[in-house]
N, CA, C and O atoms as a printed pandas DataFrame, in Angstrom:
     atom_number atom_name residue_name chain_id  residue_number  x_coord  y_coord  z_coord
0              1         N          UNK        A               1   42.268   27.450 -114.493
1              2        CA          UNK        A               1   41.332   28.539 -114.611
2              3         C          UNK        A               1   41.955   29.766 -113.954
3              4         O          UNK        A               1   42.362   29.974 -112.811
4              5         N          UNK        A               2   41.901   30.397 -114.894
5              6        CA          UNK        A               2   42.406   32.068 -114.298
6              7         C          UNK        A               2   41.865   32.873 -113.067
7              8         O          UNK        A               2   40.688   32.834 -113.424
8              9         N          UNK        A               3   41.816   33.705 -111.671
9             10        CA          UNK        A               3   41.323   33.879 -111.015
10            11         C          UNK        A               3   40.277   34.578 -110.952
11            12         O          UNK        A               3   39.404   34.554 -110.085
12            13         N          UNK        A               4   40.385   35.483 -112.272
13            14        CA          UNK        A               4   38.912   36.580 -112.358
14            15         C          UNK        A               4   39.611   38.069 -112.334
15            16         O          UNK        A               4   40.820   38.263 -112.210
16            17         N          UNK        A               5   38.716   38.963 -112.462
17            18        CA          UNK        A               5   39.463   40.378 -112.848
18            19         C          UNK        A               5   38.666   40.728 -111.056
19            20         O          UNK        A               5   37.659   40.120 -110.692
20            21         N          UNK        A               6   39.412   41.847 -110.120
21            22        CA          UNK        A               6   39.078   41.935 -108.737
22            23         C          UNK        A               6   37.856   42.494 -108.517
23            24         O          UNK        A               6   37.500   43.490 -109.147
24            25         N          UNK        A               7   37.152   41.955 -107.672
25            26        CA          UNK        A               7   35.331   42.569 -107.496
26            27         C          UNK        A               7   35.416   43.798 -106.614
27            28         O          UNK        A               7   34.451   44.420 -106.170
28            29         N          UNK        A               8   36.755   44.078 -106.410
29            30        CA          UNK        A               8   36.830   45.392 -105.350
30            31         C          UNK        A               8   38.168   45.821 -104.770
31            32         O          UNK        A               8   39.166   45.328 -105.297
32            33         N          UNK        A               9   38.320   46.610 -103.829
33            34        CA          UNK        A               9   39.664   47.143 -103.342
34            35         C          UNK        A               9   40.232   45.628 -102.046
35            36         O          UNK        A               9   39.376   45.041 -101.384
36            37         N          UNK        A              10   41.546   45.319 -101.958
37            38        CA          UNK        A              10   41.735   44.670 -101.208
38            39         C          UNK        A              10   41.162   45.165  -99.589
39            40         O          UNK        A              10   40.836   46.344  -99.445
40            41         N          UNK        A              11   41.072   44.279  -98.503
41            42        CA          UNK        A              11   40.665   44.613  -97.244
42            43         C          UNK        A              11   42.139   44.250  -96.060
43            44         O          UNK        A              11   42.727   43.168  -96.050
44            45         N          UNK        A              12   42.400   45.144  -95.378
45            46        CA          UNK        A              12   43.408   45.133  -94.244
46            47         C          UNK        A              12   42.608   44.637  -93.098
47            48         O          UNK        A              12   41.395   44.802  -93.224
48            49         N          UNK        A              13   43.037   44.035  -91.948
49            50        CA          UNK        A              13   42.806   43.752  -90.799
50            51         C          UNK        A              13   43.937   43.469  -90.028
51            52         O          UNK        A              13   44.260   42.303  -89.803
52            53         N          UNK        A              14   44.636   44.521  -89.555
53            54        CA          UNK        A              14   46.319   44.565  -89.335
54            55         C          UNK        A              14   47.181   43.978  -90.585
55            56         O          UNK        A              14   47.517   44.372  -91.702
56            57         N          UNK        A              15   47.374   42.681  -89.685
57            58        CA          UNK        A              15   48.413   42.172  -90.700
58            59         C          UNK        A              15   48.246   41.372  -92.181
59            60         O          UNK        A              15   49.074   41.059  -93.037
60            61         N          UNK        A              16   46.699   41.177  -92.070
61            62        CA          UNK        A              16   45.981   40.236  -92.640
62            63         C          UNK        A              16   45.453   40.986  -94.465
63            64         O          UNK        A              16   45.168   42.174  -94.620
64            65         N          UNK        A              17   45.450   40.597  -94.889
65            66        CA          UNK        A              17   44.987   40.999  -96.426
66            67         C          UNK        A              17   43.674   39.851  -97.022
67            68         O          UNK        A              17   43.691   38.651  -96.746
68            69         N          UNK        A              18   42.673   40.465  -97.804
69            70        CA          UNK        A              18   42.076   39.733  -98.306
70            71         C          UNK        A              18   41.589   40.514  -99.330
71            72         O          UNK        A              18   41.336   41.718  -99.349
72            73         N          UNK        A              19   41.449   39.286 -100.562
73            74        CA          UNK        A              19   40.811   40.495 -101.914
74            75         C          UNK        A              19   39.390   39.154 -102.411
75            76         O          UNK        A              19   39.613   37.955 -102.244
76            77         N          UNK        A              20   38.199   39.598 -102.928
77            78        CA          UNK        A              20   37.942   38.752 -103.413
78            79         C          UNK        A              20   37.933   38.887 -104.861
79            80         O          UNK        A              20   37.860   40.103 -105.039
80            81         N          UNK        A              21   37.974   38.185 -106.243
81            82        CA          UNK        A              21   38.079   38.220 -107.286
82            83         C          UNK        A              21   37.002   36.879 -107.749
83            84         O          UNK        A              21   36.487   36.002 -107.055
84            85         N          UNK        A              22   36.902   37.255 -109.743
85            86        CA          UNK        A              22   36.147   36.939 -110.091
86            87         C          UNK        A              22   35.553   35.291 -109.440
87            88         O          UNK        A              22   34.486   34.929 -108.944
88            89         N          UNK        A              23   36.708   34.675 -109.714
89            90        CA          UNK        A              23   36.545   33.001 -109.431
90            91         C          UNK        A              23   36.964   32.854 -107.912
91            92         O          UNK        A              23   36.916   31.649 -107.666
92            93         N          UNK        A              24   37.416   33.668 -106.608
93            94        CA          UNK        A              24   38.245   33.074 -106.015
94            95         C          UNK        A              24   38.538   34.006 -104.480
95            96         O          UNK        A              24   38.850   35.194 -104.401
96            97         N          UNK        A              25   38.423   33.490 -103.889
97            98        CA          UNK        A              25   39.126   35.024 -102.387
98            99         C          UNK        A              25   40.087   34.574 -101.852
99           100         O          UNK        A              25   40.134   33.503 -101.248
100          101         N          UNK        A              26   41.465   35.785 -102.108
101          102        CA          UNK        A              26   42.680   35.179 -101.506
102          103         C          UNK        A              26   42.937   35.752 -100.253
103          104         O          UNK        A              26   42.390   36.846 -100.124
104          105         N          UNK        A              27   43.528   35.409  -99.380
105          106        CA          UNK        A              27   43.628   35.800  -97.898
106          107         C          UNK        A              27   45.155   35.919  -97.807
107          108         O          UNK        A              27   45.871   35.188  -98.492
108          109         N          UNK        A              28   45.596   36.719  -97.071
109          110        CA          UNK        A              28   47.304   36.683  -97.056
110          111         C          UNK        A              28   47.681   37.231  -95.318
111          112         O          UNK        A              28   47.040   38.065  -94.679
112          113         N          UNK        A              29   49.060   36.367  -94.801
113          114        CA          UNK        A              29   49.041   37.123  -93.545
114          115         C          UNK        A              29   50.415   37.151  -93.950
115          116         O          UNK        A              29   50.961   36.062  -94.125
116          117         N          UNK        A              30   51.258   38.504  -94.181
117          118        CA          UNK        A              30   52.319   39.189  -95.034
118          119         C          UNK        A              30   53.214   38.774  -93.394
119          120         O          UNK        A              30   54.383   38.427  -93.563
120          121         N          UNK        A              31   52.844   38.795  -92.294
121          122        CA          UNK        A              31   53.669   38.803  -91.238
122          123         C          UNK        A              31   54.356   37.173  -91.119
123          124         O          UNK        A              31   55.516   36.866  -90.843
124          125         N          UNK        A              32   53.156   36.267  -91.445
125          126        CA          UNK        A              32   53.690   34.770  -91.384
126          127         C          UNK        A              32   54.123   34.252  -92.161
127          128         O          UNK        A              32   54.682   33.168  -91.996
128          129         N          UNK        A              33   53.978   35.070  -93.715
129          130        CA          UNK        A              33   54.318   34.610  -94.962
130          131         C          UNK        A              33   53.282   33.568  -95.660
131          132         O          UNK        A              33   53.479   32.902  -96.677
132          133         N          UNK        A              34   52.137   33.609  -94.845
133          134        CA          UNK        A              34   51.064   32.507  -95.324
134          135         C          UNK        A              34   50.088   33.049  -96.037
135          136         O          UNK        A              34   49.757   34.197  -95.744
136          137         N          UNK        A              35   49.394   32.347  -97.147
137          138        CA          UNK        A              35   48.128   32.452  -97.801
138          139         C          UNK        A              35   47.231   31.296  -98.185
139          140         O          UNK        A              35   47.395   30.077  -98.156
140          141         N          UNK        A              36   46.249   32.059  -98.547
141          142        CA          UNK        A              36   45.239   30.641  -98.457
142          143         C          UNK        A              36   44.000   31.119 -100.154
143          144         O          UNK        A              36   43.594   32.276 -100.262
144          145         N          UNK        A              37   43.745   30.396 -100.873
145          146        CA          UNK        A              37   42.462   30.835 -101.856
146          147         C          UNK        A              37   41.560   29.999 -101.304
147          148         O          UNK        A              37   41.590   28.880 -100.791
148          149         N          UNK        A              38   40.708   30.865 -101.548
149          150        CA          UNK        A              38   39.170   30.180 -101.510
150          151         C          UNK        A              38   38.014   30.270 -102.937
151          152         O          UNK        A              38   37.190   31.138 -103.225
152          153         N          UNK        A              39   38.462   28.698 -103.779
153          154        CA          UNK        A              39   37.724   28.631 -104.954
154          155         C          UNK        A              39   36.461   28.323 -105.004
155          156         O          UNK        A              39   35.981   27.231 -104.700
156          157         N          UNK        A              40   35.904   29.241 -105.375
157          158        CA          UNK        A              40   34.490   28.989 -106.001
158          159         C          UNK        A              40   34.433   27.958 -106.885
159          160         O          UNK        A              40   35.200   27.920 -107.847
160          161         N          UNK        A              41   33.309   26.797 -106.601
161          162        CA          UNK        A              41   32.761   25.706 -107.367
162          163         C          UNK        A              41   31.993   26.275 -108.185
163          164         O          UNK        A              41   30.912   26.768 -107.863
164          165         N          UNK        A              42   32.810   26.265 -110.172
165          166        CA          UNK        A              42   31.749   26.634 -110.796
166          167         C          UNK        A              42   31.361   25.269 -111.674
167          168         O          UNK        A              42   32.117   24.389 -112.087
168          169         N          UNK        A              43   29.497   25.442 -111.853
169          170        CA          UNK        A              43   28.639   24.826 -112.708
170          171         C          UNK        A              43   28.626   24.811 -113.876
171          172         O          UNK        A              43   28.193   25.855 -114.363
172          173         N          UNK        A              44   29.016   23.818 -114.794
173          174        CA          UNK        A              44   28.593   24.054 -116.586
174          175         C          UNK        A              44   27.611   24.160 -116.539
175          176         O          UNK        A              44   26.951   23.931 -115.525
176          177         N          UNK        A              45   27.013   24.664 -117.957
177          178        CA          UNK        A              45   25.596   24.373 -118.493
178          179         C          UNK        A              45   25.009   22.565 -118.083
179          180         O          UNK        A              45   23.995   22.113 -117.552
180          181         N          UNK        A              46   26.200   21.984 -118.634
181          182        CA          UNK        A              46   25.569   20.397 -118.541
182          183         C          UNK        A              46   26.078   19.818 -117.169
183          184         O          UNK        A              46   26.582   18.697 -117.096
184          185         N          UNK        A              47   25.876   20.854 -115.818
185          186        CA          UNK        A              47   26.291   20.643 -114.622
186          187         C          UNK        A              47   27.924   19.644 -114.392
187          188         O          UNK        A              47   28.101   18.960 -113.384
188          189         N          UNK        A              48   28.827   19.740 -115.368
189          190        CA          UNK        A              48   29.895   19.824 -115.078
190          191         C          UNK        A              48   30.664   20.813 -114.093
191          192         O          UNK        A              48   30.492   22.023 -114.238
192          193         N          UNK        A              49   31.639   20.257 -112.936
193          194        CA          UNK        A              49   32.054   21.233 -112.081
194          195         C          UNK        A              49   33.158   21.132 -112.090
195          196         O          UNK        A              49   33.823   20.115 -111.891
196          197         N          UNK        A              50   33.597   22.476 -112.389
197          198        CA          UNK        A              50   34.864   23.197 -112.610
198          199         C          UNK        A              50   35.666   23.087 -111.637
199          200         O          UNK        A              50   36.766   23.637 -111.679
């Protein structure tokens, strides 16, 4: 599943980055080289989860 088109401008907190998008919020720390997503559990109609 694709991540989504972005719900807004990314956010700084020094070193730290975060954007959230359609399906998903990615977090980035550009100094440690680390990132992390945070996926949204989506619902089918026939409560299948994505």
């Amino acid at each position: 599943m694709p991540l989504g088109p972005p719900q807004g401008d990314a956010k700084r907190n020094g070193r730290d980055f975060a954007r959230k998008v359609q399906h998903d919020s990615v977090f980035v720390d550009v100094e440690r080289r680390v990132g992390k997503t945070d996926w949204k559990q989506l619902i089918t109609p026939d409560l299948e989860i994505l």
